[in-house]
C-alpha positions in Angstrom: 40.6 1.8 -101.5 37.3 0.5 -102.1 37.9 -1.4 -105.5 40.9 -2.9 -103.8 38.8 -4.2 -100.4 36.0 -4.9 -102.5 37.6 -6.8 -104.8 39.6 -9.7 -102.2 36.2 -10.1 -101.4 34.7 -11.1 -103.8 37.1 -13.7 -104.4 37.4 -14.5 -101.0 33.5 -15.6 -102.0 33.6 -17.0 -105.0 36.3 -19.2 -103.2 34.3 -20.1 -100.8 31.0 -20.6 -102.8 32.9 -23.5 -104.5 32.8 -25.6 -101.2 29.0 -25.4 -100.3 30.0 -28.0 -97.8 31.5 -25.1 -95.6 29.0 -23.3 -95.8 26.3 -25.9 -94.6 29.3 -26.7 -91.6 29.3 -22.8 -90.6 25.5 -23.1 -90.1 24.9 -26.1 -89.0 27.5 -25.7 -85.9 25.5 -22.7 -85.0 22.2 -24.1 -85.2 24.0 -26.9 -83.0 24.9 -24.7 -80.7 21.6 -23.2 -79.9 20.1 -26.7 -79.6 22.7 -27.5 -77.1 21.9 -24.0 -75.2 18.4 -24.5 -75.4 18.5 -28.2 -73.5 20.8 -27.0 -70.9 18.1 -24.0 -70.8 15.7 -27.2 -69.8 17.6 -28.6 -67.3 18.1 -25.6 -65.3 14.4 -24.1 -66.1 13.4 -23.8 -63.0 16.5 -22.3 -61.7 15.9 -18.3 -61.1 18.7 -15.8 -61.8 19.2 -11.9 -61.0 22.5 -12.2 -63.0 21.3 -12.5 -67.2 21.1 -9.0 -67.2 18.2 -8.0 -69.4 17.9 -11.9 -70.3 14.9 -13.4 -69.5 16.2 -16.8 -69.1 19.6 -18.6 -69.4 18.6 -19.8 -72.9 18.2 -15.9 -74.2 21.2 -15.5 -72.2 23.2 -18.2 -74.0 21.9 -17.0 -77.3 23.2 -13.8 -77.4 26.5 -15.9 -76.7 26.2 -18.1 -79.6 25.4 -15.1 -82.2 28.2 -13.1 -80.9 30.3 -16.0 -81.1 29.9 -16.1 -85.3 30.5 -12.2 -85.5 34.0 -12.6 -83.0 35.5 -15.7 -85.2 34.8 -13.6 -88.6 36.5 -10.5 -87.1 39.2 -12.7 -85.0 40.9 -15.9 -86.4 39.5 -15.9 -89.1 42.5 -13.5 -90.0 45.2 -15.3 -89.5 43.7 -18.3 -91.1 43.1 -16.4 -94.4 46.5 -15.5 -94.2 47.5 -18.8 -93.8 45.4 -20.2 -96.8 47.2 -17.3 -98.6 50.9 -18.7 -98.0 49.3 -22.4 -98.7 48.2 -21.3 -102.0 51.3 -19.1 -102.7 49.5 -16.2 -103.1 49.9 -13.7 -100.2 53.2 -12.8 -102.0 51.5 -11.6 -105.4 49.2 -9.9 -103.0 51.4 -8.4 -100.7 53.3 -7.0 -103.9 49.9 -5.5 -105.5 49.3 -1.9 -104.9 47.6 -2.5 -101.7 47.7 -0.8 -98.2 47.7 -3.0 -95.4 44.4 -1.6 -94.0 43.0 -2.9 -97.5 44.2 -6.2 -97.1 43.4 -6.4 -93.5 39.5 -5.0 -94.3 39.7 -7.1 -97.2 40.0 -10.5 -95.5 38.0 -10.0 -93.0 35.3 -8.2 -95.7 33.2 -11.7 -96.6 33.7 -13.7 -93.2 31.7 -10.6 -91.9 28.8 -10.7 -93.8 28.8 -14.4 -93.8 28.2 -13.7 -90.4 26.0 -11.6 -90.1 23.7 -13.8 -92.4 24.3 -16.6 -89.8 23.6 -14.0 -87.1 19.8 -13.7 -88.6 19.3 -17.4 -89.1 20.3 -18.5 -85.9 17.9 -15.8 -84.3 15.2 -16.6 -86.6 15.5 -20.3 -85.6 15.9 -19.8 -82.1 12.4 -17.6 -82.1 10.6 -19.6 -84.4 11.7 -22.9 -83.4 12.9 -22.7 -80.2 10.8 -20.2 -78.5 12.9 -17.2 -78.1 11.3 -14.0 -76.7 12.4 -11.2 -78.3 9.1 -8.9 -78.5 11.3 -6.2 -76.8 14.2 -6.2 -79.1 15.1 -3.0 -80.7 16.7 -4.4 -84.4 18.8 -1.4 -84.7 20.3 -1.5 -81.7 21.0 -5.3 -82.4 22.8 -4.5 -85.8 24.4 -1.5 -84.1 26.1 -3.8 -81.0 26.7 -6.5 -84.2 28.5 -3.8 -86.1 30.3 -2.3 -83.6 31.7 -5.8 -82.6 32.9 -6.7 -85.7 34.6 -3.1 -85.8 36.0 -3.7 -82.4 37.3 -7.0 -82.8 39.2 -7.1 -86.0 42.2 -5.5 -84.8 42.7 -8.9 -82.6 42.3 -10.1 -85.5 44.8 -8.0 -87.1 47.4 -8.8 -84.4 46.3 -13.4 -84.8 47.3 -11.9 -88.3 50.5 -10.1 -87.8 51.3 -12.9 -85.6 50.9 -15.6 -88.3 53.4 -13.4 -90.5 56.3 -13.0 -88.0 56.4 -16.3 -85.6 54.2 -18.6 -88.5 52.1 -20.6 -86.0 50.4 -17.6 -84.3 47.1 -18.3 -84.7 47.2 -20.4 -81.3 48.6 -17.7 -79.0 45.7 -16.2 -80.3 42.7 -19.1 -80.4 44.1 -19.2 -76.5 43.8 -15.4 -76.0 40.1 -15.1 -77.4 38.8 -18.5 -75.7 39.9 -16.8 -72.6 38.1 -13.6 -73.7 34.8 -15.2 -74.4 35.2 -17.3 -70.6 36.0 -13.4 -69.1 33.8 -11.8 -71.1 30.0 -13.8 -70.3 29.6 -15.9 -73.4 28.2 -18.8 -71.9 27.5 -17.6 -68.1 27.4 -14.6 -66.2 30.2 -12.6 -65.1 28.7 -12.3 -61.6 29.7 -15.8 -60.7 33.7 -15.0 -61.2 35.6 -14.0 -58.5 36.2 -9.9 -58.0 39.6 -9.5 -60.0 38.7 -11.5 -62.8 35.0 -9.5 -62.9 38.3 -6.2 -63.0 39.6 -7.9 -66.1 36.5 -8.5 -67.6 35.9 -5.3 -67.5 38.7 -4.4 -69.9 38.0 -6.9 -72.8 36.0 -5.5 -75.7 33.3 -8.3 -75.8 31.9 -7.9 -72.4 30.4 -4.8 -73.5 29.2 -6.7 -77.0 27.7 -9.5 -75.1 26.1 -6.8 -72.4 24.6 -4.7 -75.2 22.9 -7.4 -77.1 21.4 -8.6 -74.2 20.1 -5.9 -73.7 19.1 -4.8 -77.3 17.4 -8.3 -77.7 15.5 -8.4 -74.7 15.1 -4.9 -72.9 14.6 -2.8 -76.1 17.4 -0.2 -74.5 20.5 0.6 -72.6 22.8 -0.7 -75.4 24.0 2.6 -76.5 26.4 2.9 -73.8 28.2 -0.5 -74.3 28.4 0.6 -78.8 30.3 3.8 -77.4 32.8 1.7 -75.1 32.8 -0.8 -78.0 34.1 2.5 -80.9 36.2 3.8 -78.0 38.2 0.1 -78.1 38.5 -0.1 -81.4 39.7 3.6 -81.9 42.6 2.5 -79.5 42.9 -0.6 -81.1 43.4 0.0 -84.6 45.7 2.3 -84.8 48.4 -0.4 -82.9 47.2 -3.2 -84.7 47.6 -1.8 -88.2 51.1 -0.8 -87.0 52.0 -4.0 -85.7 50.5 -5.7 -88.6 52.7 -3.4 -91.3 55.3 -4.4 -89.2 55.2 -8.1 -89.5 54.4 -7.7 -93.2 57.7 -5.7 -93.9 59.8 -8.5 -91.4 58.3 -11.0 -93.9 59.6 -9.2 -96.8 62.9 -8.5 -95.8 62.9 -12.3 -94.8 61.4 -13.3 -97.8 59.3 -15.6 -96.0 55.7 -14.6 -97.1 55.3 -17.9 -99.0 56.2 -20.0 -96.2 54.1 -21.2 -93.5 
């Protein structure tokens, strides 16, 4: 299993370290996000808030948003794209057809937008303490890369099912771009969940990445109380890989009785 994974990574990065362009794009969005946090931050800096949780201002808030937000499009969309790039290049069949499980391809895909992500992750907080004044002399690293991994964990199998869905019904990466922008509104990316109404604060409270958001908050800036929110966060994912690998093996057979995994 772990040649297999380890080996559609590395050519996912060897693909991708032949457009250095991307790469720049992937960071520079992020740092471009924080810059665009951080001047809101300035507008509103005067503006005190009981509802950031363990953030001490609405720029920490928003930048536990942005670095959550690289982790959740590694584990998420990016998916379904690479399966999409896969039928594009005509190779998802000789792929499909190699002795590999579908929990290998799914891990494998999703193997090098990870830790591209991760490495993002690091520079985005590095730039946001040392260049934009981020305080995070509270923040307890491990539980950081705890909440980080335990994301990643949780939100593939969305992933998984952006993936299964770009198998079966072809354009089914926007059902779910559409299902996780509405999970990042729900879920306090960009402001608190304490300004919703009451039954979308119940929804909220059912979507995997209100507890990620909630725990690096409070990981970066409290030091504690993130343990809680990397339980609920394995409790999701062991609910939610178990359907999505099912639904995924699924969409992979209809494809191959329908001899359609070259066409997108």
């Amino acid at each position: 299993m772990t040649a297999a994974v380890g080996a559609l990574i590395m050519r996912d990065a060897r693909i991708a370290l032949s457009y250095r362009l991307w790469f720049v794009l992937e960071t520079f969005y992020g740092v471009a996000d924080l810059a665009l946090y951080f001047f809101i931050s300035r507008t509103f800096e005067d503006v005190a808030s009981t509802q950031l949780g363990a953030a001490p201002t609405y720029f920490a808030f928003a930048v536990a948003g942005v670095v959550l937000g690289a982790v959740l499009t590694a584990t998420s969309s990016s998916i379904g794209y690479r399966i999409r790039d896969e039928q594009v290049t005509g190779t998802l069949e000789a792929v499909a057809a190699s002795p590999v499980t579908a929990l290998q391809l799914c891990l494998g895909l999703v193997g090098f937008p990870f830790a591209f992500a991760l490495a993002r992750v690091g520079l985005y907080l590095l730039i946001a303490w040392g260049a934009l004044g981020l305080d995070v002399s509270e923040a307890d690293w491990i539980g950081v890369a705890l909440v980080l991994l335990a994301t990643g964990v949780a939100i593939a199998p969305i992933g998984i099912l952006a993936g299964a869905a770009a198998l079966a019904i072809k354009r089914g990466n926007v059902l779910a771009n559409t299902a996780i922008f509405l999970m990042t509104v729900l879920a306090g990316m960009a402001f608190p969940v304490a300004v919703l109404p009451g039954w979308l604060r119940w929804i909220s409270n059912l979507i995997p990445l209100r507890y990620s958001f909630d725990g690096a908050r409070d990981a970066l800036f409290a030091g504690d109380g993130w343990g809680t929110d990397v339980l609920l966060l394995a409790l999701f994912a062991a609910l939610l890989w178990p359907l999505a690998l099912i639904l995924f093996r699924a969409a992979l057979t209809f494809a191959r009785s329908r001899a359609t995994l070259s066409e997108f």
